[in-house]
C-alpha positions in Angstrom: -35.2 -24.6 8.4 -33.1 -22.5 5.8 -29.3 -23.1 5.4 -27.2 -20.2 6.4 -24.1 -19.1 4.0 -20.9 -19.9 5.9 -19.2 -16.9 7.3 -15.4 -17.1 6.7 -13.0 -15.9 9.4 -10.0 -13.3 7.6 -7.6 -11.1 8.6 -10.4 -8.2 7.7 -13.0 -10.0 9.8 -15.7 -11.6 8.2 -16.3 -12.7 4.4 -19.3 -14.5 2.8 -18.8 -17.7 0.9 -21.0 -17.8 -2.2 -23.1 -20.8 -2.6 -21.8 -22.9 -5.1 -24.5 -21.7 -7.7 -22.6 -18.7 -7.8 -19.3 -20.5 -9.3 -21.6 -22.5 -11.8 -22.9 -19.0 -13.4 -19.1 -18.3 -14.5 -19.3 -21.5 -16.7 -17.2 -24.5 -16.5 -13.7 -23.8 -17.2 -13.8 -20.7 -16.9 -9.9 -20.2 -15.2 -8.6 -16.8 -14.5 -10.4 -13.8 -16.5 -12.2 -10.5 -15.6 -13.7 -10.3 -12.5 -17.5 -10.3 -12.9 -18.5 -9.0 -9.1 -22.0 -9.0 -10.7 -22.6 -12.1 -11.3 -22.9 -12.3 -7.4 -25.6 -9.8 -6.8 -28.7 -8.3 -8.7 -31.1 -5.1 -8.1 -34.6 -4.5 -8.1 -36.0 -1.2 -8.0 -39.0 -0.2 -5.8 -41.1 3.2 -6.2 -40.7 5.7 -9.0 -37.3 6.8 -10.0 -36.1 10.2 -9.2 -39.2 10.7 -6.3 -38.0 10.2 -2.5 -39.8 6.9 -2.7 -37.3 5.5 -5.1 -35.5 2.4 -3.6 -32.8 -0.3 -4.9 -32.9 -3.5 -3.4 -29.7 -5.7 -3.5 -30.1 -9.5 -3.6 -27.2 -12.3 -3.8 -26.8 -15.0 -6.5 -29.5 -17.2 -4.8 -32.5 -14.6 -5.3 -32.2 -13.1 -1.3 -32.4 -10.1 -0.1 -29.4 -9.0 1.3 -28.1 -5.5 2.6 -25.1 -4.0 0.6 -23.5 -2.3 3.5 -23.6 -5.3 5.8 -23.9 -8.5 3.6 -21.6 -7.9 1.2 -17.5 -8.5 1.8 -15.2 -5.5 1.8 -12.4 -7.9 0.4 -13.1 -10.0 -2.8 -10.4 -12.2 -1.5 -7.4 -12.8 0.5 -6.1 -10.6 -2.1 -4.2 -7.7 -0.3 -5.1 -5.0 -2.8 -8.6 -6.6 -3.9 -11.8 -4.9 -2.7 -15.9 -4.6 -3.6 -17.6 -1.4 -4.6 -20.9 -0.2 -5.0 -21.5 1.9 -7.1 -24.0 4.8 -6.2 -23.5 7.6 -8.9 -22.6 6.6 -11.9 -19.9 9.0 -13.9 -21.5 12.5 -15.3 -25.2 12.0 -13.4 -26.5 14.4 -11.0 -28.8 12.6 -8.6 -27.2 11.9 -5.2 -27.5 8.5 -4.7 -26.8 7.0 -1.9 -27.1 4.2 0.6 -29.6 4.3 3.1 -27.9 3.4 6.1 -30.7 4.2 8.4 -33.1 2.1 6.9 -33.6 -1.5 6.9 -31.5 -3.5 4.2 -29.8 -0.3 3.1 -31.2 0.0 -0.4 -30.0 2.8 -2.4 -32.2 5.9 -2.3 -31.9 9.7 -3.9 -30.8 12.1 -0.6 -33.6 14.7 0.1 -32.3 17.8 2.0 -35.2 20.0 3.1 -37.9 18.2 1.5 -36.2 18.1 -1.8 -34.5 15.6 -4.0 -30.7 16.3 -3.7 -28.6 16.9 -7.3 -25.0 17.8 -7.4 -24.6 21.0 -9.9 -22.9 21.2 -12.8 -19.7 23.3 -12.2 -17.6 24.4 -15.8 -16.2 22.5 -17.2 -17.7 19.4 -15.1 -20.7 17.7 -15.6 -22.1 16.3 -12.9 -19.7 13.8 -10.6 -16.8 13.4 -12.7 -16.2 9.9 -11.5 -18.1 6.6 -11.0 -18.8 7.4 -6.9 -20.1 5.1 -4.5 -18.9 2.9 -1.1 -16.6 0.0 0.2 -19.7 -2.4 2.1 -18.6 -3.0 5.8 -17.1 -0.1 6.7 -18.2 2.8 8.9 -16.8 6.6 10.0 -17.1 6.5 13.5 -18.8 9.8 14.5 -17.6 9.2 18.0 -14.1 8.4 17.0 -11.6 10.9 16.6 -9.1 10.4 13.4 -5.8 10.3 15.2 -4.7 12.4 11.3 -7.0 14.6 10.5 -8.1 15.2 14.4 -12.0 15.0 13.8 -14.5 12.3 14.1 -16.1 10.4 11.3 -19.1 11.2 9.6 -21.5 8.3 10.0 -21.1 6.9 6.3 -19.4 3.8 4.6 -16.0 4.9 3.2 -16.7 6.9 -0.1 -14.4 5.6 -3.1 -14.4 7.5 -6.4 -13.5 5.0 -9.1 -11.7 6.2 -12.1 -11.6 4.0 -14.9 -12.9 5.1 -18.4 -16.4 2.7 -18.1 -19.2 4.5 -17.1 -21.0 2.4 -14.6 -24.5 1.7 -13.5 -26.1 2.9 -10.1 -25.8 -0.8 -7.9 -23.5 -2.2 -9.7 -20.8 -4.2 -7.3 -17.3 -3.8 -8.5 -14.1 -5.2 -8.0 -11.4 -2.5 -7.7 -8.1 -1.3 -6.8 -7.1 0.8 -4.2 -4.4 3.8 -5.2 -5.0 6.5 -2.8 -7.1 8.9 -0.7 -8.2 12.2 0.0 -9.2 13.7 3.8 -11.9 16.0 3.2 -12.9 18.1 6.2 -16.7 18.7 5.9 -18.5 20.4 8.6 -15.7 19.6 11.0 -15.8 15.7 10.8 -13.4 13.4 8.5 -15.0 12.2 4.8 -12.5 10.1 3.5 -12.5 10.0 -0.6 -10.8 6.7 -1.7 -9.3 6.9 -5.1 -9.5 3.9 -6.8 -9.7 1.9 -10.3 -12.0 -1.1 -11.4 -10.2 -4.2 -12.1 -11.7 -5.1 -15.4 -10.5 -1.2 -17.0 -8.6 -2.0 -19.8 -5.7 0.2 -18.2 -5.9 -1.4 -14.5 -2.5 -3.1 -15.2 -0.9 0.4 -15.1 -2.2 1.8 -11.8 -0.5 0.6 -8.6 -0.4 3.7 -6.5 -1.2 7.4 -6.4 1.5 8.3 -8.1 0.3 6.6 -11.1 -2.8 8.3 -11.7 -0.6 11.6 -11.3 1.3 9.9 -14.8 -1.5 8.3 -16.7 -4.4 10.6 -16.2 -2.8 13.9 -15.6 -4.8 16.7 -14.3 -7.6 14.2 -12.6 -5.9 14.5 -9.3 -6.7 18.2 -9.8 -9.7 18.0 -10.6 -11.2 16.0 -8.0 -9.6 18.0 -5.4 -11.7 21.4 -6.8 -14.5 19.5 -7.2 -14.9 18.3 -3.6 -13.6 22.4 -2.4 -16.0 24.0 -4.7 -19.2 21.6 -5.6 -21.5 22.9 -2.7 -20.4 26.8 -3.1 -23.2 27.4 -5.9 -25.4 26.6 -2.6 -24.1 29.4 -0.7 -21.4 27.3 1.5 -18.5 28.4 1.7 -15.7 25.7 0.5 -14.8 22.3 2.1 -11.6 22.0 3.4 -9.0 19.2 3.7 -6.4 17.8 5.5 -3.0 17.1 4.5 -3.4 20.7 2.7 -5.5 19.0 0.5 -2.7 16.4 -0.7 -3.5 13.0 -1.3 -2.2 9.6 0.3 -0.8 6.5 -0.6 -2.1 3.3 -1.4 -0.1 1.8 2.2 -2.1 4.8 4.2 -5.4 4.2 2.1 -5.2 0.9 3.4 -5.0 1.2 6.9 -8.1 4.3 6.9 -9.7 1.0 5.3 -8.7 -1.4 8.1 -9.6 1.4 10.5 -13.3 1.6 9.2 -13.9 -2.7 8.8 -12.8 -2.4 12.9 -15.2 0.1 13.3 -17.7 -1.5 11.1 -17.2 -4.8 13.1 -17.8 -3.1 16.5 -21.3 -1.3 15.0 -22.6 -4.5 13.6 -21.8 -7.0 16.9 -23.6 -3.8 19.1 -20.4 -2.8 20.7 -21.0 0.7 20.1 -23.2 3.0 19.8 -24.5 3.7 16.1 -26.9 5.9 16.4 -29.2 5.9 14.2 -27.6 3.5 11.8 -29.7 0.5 10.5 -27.5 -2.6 10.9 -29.8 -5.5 10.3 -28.4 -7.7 8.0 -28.8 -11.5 6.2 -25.4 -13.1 6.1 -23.5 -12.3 9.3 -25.0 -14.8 11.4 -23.3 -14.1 14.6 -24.7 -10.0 14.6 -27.2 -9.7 16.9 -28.6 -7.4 14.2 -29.3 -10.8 11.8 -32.4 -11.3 9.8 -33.6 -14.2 8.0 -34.8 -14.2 4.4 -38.8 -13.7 5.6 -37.7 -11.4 7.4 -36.0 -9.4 4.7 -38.5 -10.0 1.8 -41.0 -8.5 4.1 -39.0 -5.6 4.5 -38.6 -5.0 0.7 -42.8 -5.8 0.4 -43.5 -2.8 2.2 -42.3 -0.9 -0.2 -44.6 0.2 -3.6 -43.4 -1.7 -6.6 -41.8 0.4 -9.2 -44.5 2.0 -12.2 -44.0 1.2 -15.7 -43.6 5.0 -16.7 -40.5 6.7 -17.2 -39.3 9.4 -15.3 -37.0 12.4 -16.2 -34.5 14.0 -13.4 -34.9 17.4 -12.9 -33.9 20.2 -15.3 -31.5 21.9 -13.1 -28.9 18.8 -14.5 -29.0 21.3 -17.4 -28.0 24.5 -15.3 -23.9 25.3 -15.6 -22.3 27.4 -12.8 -19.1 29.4 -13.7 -17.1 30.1 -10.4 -14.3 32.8 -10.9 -12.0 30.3 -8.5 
């Protein structure tokens, strides 16, 4: 009979204790420092990078499979303004990443849209996604819920959070950042919320409490992100997204609650009080979802997929196509 992690009660709903291994790797005396959100999970890629059978696996500090939209916490603490990422897309890359929400464990996979490999263009004078992108774990956009703001339904996703601090990260990694603001865009008619937000450990992190600040320290970004979300599928043949808010972002304070909005929602999907569709919710760590797994279960869920191949791949070459839009 395995031991099961203790599942702490908060004011966000649940939270996983680590085991205590997971204190030990920070080294004895450690104190107060960066926060090292790795240290608590590790990858491991399955099937051939850049193909659709390309998968990343997410496992905790013990060596188990776990699911990194179910299993791991939306808060890092009791923290008010302290919350875990993972990252998707890393900064300047093309492949759309993504978590798979309707498969089993949710690994990260490359989006295919009509039997191809999806890649975001490059639009002058951006390359690629001009921020580290990725989710918060444990929440969900209702589909069936109207946003009482922007007066559509959600679109079926974790929350979407573009991180803007000067590292470029690494597809998987798990983050700890900082919420500053949002952004409500409007795509297809249902609500994609775009959290802004900044990774603890940037060696700036100290200046950015709110939206306002990114407006003072990194003027211009604001900007761009907004005509990167209107114009990025236009090369396609769309026309351009729209927001709400006429396109203006939101504080941190209303960030928050669209957070606490999608952990309710979340909490509802995984204890099958609603209906999710098509969403894969079983998990490893939330021992009271009817949804849990144990850690046979999961390994033989991650077997069943091919190993990786030791050969490098190369993405495709439209990463090296540049579209110039008269906008």
């Amino acid at each position: 009979m395995r031991a099961l992690l203790p599942l702490l009660r908060t004011g966000w709903g649940w939270r996983t204790a680590p085991p205590a291994a997971a204190f030990l790797s920070r080294g004895r005396g450690a104190g107060p420092g960066p926060h090292r959100a790795m240290a608590f999970y590790r990858t491991e890629e399955r099937g051939q990078p850049y193909s659709p059978s390309y998968r990343l696996f997410f496992k905790n500090v013990a060596g188990h499979y776990i699911s990194p939209f179910h299993d791991i916490p939306l808060k890092v603490d009791s923290t008010e303004n302290l919350f875990h990422m993972v990252v998707e897309v890393p900064r300047w890359t093309n492949a759309k990443m993504e978590i798979a929400t309707e498969e089993p464990l949710n690994p990260i996979k490359q989006d295919i849209k009509d039997g191809k490999l999806r890649y975001v263009v490059n639009i002058f004078p951006h390359k690629g996604y001009i921020w580290n992108y990725g989710a918060l774990p444990q929440t969900w956009e209702d589909p069936h819920r109207k946003d009482k703001s922007t007066d559509c339904c959600g679109d079926n996703d974790p929350i979407d959070v573009c991180e803007i601090g000067s590292k470029v990260l690494s597809c998987g990694e798990v983050i700890h950042v900082k919420i500053l603001g949002i952004l409500a865009l409007i795509d297809q008619g249902e609500t994609d919320w775009k959290i802004i937000a900044i990774n603890v450990n940037d060696p700036e992190a100290s200046k950015f409490h709110d939206i306002d600040d990114v407006k003072k320290y990194k003027p211009g970004y604001l900007e761009a992100t907004l005509n990167w979300f209107r114009l990025y599928k236009v090369p396609e043949g769309k026309q351009e997204n729209q927001f709400a808010f006429n396109g203006e972002f939101r504080n941190k304070a209303f960030a928050l609650e669209v957070i606490r909005s999608t952990h309710e929602c979340w909490k509802t999907l995984l204890m099958k009080k609603c209906d999710g569709g098509s969403i894969n919710c079983t998990n490893v760590q939330v021992c009271d979802s009817p949804f849990h797994c144990t850690q046979e279960e999961a390994r033989s869920i991650v077997e069943l997929v091919s190993p990786s191949p030791n050969k490098e791949s190369k993405e495709e070459d439209t990463q090296q196509v540049w579209h110039f839009l008269d906008k």
